[in-house]
C-alpha positions as CSV (number, residue, x, y, z in Angstrom):
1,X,112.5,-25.9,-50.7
2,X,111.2,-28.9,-50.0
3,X,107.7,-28.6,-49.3
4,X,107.9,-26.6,-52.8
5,X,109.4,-30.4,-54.5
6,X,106.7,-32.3,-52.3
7,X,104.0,-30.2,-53.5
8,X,105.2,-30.4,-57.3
9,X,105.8,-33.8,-57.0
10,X,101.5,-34.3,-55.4
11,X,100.7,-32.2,-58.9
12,X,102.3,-34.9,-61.5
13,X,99.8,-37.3,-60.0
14,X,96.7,-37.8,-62.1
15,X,94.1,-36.7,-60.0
16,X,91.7,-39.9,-60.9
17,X,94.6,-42.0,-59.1
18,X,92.3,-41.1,-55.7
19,X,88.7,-40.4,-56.9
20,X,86.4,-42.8,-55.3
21,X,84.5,-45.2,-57.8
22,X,80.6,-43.9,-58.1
23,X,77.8,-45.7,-59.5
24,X,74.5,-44.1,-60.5
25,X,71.4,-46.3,-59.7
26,X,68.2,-45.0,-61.3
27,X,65.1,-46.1,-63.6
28,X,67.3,-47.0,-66.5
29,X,69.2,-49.5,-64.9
30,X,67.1,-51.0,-62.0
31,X,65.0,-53.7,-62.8
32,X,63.1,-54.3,-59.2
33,X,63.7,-53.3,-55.7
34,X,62.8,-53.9,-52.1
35,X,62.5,-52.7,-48.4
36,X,63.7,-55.2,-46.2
37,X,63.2,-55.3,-42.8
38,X,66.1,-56.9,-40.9
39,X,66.4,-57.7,-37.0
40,X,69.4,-55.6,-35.8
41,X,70.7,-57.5,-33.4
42,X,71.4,-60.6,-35.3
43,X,73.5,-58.6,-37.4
44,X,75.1,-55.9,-34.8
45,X,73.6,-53.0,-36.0
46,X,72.8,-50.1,-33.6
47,X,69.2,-49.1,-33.9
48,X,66.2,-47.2,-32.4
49,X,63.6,-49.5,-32.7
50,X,65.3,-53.1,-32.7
51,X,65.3,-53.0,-36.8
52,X,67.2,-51.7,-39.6
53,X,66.1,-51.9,-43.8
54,X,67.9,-52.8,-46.4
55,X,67.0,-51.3,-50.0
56,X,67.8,-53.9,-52.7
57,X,68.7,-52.7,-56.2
58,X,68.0,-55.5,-58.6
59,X,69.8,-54.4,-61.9
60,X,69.2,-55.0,-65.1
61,X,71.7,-57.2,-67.0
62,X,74.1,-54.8,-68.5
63,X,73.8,-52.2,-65.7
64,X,74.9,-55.3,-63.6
65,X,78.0,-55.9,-65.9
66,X,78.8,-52.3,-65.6
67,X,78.9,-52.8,-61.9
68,X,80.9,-55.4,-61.6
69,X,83.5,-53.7,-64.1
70,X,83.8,-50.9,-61.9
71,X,83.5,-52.9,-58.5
72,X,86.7,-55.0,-59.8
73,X,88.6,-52.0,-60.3
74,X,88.3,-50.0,-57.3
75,X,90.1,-50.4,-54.1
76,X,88.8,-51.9,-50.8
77,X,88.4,-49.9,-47.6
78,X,89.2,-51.1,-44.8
79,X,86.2,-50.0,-42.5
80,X,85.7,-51.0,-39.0
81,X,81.6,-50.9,-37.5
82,X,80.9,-51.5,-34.0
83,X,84.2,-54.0,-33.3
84,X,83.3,-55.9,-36.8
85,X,85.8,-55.4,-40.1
86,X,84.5,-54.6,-43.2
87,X,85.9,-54.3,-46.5
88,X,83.3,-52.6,-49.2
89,X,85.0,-51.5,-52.1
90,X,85.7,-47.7,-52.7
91,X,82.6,-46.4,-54.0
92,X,79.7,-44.2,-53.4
93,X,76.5,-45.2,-54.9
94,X,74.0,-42.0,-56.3
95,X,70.3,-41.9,-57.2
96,X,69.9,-39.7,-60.5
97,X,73.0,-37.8,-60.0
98,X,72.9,-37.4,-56.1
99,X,74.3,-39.1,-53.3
100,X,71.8,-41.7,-52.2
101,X,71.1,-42.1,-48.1
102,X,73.4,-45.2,-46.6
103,X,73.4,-45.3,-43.1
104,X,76.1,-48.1,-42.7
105,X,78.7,-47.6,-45.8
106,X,80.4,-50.4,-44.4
107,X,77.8,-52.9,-44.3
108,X,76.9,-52.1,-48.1
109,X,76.4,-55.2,-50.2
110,X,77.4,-55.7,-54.2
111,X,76.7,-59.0,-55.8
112,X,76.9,-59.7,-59.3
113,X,73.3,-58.5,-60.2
114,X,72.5,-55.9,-57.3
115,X,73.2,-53.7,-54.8
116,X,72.1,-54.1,-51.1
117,X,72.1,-50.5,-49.0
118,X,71.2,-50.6,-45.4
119,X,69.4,-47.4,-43.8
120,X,68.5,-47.4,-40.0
121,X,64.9,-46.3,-40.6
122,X,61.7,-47.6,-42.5
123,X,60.7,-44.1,-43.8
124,X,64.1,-43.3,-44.7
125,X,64.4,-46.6,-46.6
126,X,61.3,-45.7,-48.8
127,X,62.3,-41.8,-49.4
128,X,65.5,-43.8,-51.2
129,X,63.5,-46.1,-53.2
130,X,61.5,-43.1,-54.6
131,X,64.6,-41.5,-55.4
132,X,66.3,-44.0,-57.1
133,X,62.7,-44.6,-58.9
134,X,59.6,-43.9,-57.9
135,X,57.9,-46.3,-60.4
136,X,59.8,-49.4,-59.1
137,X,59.0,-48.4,-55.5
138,X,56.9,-51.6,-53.5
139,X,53.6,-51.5,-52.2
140,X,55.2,-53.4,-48.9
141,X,58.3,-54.6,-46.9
142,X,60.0,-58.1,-47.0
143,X,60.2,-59.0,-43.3
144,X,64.1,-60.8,-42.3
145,X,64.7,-61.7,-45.6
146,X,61.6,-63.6,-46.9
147,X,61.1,-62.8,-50.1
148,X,57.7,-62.1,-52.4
149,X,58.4,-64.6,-54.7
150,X,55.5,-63.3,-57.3
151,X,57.1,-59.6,-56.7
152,X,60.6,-61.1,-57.7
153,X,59.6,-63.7,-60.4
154,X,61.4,-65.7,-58.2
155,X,60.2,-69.8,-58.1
């Protein structure tokens, strides 16, 4: 009798109440991007070949309003990476409908106009780039985080 009352009592919650948040990134709403090549070490990720990528979403104005919304309303995660703490928010982030590669969910970055998603390997960086948009995708890789000012508009 009463795992029949727990089990009714699990059906009167909405089932929304634990969905995770999902944002879909694709040439609609993403202004630029980049491949960034990031020393691992300084930043205590495990990796092959002494480097992980980051893939950097620039969106455009309202996508990035959008994003914020829904950032602000999901739940953080508590999520622990090799001894560090991390706390993303809930959310998955797709390309075109389909879960996009992120090798480090808990190292994922959202800022108010972008998304930052790291991935282990260069190649693997690149096949997410097409599939978020193949148009946007760059001819070469920012190395630690020094940007191509003419590629960004940036001054």
């Amino acid at each position: 009798m009463r795992k029949l009352l727990f089990l009714l009592i699990l059906l009167m919650v909405p089932a929304n109440a634990y969905s995770q948040g999902t944002y879909d990134v694709s040439c609609s709403n993403v202004a630029w991007m980049e491949v960034i090549r990031i020393e691992a070490n300084r930043w205590n990720v495990q990796s092959p070949n002494k480097y992980f990528h980051v893939l950097y979403l620039e969106l455009k104005h309202e996508a990035a309003k959008e994003l914020v919304a829904l950032r602000k309303s999901q739940p953080t995660l508590h999520k622990v990476y090799r001894g560090d703490d991390y706390y993303p928010p809930d959310m998955i982030i797709t390309a075109n409908g389909k879960p996009l590669r992120n090798d480090i969910p808990a190292m994922t970055g959202f800022c108010i106009q972008g998304i930052s998603i790291p991935i282990i390997r260069e190649e693997d960086a690149f096949a997410a780039a097409r599939q978020v948009c193949p148009a946007l995708v760059p001819d070469k890789i920012t190395i630690d985080g020094h940007y191509d000012k003419e590629r960004t508009g940036q001054k």
